[in-house]
KOLDO-390766 format. One record per residue (C-alpha): residue number from 1; residue in one letter; x, y, z. Coordinates in pm, 1 decimal. Layout:
<num = NUM; residu = A; xx = X; yy = Y; zz = Z>
...
This chain:
<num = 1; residu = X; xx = -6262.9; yy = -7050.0; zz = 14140.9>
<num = 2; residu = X; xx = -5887.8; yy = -6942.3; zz = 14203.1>
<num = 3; residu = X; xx = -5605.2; yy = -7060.8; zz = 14465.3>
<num = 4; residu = X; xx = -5488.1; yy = -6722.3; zz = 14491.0>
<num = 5; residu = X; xx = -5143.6; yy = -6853.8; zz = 14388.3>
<num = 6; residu = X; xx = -4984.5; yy = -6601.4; zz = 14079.3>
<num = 7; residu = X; xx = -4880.4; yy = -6790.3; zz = 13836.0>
<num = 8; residu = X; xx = -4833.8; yy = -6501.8; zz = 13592.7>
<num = 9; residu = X; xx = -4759.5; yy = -6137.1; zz = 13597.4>
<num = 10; residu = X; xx = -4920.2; yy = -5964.9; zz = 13296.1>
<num = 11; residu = X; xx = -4880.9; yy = -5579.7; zz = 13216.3>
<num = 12; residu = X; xx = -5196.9; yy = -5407.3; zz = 13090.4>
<num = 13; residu = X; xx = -5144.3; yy = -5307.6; zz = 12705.5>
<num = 14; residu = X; xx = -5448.8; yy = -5071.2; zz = 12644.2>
<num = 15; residu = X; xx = -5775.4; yy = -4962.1; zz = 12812.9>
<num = 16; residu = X; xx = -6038.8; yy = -4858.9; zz = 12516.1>
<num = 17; residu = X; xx = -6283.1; yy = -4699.8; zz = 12657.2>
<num = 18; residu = X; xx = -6695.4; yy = -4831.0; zz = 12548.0>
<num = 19; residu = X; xx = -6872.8; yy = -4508.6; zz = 12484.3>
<num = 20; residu = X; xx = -7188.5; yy = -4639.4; zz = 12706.5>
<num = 21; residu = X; xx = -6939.6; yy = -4682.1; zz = 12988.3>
<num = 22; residu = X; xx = -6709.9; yy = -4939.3; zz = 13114.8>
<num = 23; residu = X; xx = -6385.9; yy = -5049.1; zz = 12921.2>
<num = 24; residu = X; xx = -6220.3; yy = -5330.2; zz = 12701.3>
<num = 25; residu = X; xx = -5915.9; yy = -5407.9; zz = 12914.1>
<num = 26; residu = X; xx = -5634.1; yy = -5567.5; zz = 12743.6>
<num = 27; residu = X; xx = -5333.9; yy = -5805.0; zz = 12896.1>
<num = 28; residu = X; xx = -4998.4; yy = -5887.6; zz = 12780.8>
<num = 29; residu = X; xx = -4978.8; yy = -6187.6; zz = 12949.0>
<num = 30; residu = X; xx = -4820.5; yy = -6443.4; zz = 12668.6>
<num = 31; residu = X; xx = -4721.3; yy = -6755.4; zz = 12944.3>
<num = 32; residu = X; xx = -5055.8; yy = -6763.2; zz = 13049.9>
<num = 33; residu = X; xx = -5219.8; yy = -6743.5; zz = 12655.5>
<num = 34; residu = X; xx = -4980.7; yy = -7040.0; zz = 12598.0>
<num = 35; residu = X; xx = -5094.1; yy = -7205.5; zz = 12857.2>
<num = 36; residu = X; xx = -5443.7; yy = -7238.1; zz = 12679.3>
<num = 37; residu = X; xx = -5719.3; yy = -6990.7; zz = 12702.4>
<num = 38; residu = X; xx = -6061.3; yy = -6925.8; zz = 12530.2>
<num = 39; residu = X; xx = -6305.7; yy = -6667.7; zz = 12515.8>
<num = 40; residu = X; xx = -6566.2; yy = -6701.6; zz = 12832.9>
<num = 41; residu = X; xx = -6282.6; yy = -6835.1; zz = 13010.0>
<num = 42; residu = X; xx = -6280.9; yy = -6687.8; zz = 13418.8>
<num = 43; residu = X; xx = -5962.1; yy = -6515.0; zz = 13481.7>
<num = 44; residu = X; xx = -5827.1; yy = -6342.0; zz = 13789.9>
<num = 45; residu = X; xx = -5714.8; yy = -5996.1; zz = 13666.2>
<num = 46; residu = X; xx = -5510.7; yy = -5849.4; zz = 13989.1>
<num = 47; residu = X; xx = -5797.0; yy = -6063.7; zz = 14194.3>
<num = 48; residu = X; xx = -6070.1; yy = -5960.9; zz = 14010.1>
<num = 49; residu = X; xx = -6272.9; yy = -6269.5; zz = 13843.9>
<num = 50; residu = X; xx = -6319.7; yy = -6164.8; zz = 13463.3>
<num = 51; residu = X; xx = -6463.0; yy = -6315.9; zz = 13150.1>
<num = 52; residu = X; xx = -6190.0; yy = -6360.8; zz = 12852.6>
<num = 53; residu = X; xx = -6376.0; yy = -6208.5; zz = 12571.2>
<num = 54; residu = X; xx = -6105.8; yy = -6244.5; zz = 12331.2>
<num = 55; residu = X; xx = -5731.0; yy = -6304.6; zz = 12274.0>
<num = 56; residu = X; xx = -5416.1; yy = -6343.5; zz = 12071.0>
<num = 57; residu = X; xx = -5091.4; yy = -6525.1; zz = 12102.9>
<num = 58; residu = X; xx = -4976.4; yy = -6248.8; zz = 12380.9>
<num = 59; residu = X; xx = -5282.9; yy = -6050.2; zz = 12501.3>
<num = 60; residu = X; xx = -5579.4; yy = -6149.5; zz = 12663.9>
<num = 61; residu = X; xx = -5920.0; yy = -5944.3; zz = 12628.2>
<num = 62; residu = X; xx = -6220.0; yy = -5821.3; zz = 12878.3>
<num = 63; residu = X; xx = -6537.0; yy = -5617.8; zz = 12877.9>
<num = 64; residu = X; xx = -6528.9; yy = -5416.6; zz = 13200.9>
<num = 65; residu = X; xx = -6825.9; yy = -5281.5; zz = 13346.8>
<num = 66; residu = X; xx = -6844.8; yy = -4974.3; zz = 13566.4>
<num = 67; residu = X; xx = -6941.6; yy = -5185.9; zz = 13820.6>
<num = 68; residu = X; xx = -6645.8; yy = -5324.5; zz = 13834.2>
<num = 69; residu = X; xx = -6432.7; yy = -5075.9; zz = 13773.3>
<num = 70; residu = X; xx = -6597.7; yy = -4902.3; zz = 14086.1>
<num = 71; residu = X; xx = -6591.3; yy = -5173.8; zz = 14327.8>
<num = 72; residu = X; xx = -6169.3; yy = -5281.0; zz = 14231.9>
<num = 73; residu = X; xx = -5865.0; yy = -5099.3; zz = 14187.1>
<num = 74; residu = X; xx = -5891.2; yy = -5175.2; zz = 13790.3>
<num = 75; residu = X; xx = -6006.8; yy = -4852.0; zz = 13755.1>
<num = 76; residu = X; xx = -5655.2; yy = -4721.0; zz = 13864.3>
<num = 77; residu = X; xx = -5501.7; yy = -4880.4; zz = 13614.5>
<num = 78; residu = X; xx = -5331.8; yy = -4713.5; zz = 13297.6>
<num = 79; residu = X; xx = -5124.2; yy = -4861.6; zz = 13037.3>
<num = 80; residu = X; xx = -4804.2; yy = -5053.1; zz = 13128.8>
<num = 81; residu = X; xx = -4946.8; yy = -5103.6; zz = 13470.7>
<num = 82; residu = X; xx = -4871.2; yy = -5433.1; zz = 13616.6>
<num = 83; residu = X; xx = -5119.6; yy = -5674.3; zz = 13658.4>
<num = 84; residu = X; xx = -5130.4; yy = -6034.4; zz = 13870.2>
<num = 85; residu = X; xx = -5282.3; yy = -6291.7; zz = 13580.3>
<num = 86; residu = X; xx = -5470.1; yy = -6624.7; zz = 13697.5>
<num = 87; residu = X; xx = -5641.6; yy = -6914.6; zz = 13524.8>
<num = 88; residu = X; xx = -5936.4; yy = -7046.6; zz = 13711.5>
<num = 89; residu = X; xx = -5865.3; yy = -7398.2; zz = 13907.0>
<num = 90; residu = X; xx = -5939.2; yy = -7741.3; zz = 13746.9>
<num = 91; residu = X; xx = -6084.5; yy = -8038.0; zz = 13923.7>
<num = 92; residu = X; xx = -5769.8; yy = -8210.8; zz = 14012.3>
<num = 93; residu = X; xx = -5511.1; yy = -7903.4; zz = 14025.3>
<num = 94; residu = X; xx = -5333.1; yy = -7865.6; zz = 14325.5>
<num = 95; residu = X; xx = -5439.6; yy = -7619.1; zz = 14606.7>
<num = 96; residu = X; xx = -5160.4; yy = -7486.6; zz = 14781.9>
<num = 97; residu = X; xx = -5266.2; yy = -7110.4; zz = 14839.0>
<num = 98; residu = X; xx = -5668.9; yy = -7104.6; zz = 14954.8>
<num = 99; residu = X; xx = -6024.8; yy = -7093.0; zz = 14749.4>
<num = 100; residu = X; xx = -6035.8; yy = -6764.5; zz = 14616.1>
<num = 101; residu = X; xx = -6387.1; yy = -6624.4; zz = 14424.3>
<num = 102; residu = X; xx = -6229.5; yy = -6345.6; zz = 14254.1>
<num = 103; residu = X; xx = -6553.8; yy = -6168.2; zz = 14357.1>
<num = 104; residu = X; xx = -6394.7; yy = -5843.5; zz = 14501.6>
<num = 105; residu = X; xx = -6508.7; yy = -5736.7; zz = 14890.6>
<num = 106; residu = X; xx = -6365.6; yy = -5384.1; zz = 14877.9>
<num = 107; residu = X; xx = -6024.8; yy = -5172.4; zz = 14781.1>
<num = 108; residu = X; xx = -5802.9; yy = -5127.5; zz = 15078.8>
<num = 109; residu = X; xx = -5433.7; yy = -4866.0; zz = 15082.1>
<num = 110; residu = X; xx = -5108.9; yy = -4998.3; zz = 15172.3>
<num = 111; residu = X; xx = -5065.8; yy = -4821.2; zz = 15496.6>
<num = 112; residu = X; xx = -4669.0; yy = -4916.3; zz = 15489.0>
<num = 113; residu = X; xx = -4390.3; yy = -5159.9; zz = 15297.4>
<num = 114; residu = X; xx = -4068.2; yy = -5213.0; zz = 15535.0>
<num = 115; residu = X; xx = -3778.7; yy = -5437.4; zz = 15525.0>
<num = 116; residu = X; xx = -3793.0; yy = -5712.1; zz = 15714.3>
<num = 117; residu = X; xx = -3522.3; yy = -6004.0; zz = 15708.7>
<num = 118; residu = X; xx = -3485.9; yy = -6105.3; zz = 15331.8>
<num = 119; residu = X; xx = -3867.9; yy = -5985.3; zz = 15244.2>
<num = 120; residu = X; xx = -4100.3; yy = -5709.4; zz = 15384.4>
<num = 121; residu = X; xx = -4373.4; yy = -5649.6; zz = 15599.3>
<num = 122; residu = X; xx = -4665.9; yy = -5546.7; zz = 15469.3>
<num = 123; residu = X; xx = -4924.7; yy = -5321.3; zz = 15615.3>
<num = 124; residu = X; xx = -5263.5; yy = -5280.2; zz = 15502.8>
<num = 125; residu = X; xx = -5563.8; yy = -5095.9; zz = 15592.9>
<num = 126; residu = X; xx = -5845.3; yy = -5363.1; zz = 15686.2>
<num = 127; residu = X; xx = -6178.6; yy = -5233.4; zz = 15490.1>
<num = 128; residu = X; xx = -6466.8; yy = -5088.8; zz = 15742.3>
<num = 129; residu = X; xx = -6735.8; yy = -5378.3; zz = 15822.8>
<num = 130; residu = X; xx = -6481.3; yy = -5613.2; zz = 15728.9>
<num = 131; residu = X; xx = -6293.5; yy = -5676.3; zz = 16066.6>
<num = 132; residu = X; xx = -6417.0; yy = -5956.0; zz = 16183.8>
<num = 133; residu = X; xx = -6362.3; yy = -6185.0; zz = 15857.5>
<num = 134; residu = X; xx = -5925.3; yy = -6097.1; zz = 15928.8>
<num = 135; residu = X; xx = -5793.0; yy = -6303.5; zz = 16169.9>
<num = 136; residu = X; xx = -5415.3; yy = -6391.1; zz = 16269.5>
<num = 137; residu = X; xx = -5281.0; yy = -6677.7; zz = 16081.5>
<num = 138; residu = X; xx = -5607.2; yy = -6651.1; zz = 15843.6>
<num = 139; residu = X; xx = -5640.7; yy = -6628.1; zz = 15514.0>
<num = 140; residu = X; xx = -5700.0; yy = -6286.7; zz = 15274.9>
<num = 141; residu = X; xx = -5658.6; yy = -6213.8; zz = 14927.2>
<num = 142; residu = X; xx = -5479.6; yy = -5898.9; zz = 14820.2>
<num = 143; residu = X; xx = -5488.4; yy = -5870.0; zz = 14401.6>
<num = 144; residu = X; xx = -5609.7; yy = -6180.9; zz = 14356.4>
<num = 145; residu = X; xx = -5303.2; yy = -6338.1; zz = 14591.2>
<num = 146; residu = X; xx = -5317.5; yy = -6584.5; zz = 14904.8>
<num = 147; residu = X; xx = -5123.5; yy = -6455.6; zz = 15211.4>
<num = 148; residu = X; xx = -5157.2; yy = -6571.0; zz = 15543.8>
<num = 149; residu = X; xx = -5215.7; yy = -6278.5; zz = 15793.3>
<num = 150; residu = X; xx = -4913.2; yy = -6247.9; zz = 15996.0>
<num = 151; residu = X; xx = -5075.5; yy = -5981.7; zz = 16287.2>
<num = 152; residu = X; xx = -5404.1; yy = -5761.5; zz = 16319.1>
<num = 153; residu = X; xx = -5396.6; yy = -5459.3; zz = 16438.6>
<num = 154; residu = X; xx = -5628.3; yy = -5177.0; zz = 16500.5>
<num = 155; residu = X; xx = -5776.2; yy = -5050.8; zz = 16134.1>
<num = 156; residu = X; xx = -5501.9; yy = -5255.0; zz = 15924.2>
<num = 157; residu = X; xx = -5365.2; yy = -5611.4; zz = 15925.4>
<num = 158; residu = X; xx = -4964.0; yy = -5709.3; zz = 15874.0>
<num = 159; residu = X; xx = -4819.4; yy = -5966.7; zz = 15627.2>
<num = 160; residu = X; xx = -4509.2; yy = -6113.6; zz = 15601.5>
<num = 161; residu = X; xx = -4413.7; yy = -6066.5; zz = 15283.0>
<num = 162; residu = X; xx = -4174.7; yy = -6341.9; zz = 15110.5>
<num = 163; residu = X; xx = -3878.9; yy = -6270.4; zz = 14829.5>
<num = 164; residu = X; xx = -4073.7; yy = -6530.5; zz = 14589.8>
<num = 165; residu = X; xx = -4400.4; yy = -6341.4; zz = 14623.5>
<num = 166; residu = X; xx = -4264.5; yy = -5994.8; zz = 14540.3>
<num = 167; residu = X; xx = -4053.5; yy = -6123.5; zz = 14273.0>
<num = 168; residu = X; xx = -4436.8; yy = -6290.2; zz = 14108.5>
<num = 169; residu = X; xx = -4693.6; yy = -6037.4; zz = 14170.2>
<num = 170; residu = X; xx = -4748.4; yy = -5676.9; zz = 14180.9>
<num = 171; residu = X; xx = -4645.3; yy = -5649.0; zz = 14525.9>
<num = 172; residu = X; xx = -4341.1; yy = -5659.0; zz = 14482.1>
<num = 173; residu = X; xx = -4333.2; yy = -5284.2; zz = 14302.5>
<num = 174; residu = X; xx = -4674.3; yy = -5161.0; zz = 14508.4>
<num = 175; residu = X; xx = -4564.9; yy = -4936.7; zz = 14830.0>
<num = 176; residu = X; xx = -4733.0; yy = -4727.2; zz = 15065.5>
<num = 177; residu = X; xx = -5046.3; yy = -4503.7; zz = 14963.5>
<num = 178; residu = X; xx = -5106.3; yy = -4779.5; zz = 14640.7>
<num = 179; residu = X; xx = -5457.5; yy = -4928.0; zz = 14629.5>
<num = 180; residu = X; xx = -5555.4; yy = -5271.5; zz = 14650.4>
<num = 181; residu = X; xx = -5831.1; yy = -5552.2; zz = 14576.7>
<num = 182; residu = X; xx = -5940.1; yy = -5718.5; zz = 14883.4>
<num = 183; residu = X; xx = -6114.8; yy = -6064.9; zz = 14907.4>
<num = 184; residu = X; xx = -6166.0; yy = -6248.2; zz = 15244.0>
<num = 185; residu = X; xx = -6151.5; yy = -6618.1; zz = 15268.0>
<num = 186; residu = X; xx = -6510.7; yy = -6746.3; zz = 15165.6>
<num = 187; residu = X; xx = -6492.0; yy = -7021.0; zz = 15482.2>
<num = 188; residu = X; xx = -6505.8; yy = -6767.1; zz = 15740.7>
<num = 189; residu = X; xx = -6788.2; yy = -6565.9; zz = 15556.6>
<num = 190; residu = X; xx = -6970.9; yy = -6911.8; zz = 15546.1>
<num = 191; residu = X; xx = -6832.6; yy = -6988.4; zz = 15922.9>
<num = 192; residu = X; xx = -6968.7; yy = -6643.5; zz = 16071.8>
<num = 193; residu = X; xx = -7309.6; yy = -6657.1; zz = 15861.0>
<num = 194; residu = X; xx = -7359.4; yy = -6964.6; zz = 16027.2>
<num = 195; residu = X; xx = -7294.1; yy = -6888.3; zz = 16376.4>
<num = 196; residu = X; xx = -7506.0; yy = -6520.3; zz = 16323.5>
<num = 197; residu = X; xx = -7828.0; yy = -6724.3; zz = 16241.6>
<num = 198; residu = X; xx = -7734.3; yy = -6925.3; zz = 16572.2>
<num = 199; residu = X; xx = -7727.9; yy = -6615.7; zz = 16774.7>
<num = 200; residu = X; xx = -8027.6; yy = -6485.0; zz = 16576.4>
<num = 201; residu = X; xx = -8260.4; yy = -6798.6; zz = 16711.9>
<num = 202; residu = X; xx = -8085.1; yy = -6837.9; zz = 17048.2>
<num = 203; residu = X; xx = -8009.4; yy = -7202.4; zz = 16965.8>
<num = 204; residu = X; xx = -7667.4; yy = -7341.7; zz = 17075.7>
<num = 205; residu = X; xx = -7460.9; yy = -7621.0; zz = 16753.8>
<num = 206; residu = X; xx = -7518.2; yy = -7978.0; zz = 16786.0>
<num = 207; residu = X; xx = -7183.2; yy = -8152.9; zz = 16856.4>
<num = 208; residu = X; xx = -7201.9; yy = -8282.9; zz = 16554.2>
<num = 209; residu = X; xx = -7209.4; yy = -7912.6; zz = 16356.5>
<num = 210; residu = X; xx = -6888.5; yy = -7822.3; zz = 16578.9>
<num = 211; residu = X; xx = -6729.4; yy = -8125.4; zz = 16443.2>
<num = 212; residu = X; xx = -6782.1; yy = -8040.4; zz = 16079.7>
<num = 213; residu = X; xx = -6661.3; yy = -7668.1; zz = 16166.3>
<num = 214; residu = X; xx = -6421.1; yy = -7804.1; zz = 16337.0>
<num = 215; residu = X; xx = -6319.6; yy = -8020.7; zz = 16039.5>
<num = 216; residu = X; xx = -6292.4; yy = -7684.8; zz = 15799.8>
């Protein structure tokens, strides 16, 4: 589990390919290897939720699958590419950005980047079958990072983008036509499972299940 808040921006220092398939991805990513790591560690690779397999006193090692590398960006990566670089939550850690699974939804483009006071405005194509889950002033990750949706609009949503946030993560050198993980917030998968099976049976929510939704 991830906030979705970058702590870390790493820079991918080899991709050996597995002869079977897949890859052995390596990170330079020393802040985050001194912060304390070990192998079957989760860590958020650009938003992608990997298992360390190994690491050093700079890099940090995964076995990538061609799963993965189908379903994420990662497979667009070559060496010296940036990468955003997260350690998974402990019980007791602050959670200032939103729960984040690291389990990818789909890629998404960059549909446009454009100044906008002292940060940008980002533009980004909303992934078919995924509408409904991106909602103004809701939640979405974008490699691995929480950003509050600033407008929707048909086939893409908008973010304001902050200085801070392009100075920390990848967006701040990705532009138009650049590929992208996408993760929606997990509450309003949960939310909109739940209020499917409603519609499903014909049954209306208790007052008490609105309170607790209304409570998330």
């Amino acid at each position: 589990m991830f906030s979705g808040l970058i702590a870390h921006l790493g820079t991918v220092a080899a991709l050996d390919r597995d002869p079977r398939g897949g890859v052995r991805l390596r990170v330079r990513a020393p802040g985050a290897v001194a912060e304390g790591v070990a192998p079957k560690d989760s860590i958020a690779i650009s938003g992608v939720c990997l298992t360390l397999v190994e690491h050093d006193e700079t890099q940090l090692a995964f076995d990538v699958v061609p799963e993965t590398l189908e379903r994420s960006a990662l497979g667009a990566l070559g060496v010296g590419s940036p990468v955003n670089v997260e350690l998974s939550l402990r019980l007791g850690d602050r959670l200032g950005g939103h729960l984040v699974y690291g389990h990818v939804d789909a890629t998404a483009t960059i549909v446009s980047k454009v100044p906008e006071g002292q940060g940008h405005r980002l533009s980004v194509e909303t992934p078919p079958g995924l509408e409904r889950f991106v909602v103004e002033k809701g939640y979405v990750a974008v490699d691995g990072i929480s950003l509050t949706v600033a407008a929707v609009r048909a086939g893409r949503f908008e973010i304001a983008l902050i200085p801070e946030t392009s100075a920390r993560t990848t967006l701040g050198v990705k532009t138009a036509g650049d590929r992208v993980n996408f993760e929606i917030d997990p509450i309003a998968r949960y939310a909109l499972a739940a209020a499917a099976s409603y519609d499903e049976r014909g049954a209306t929510p208790s007052s008490d299940e609105l309170a607790w939704a209304y409570e998330i």
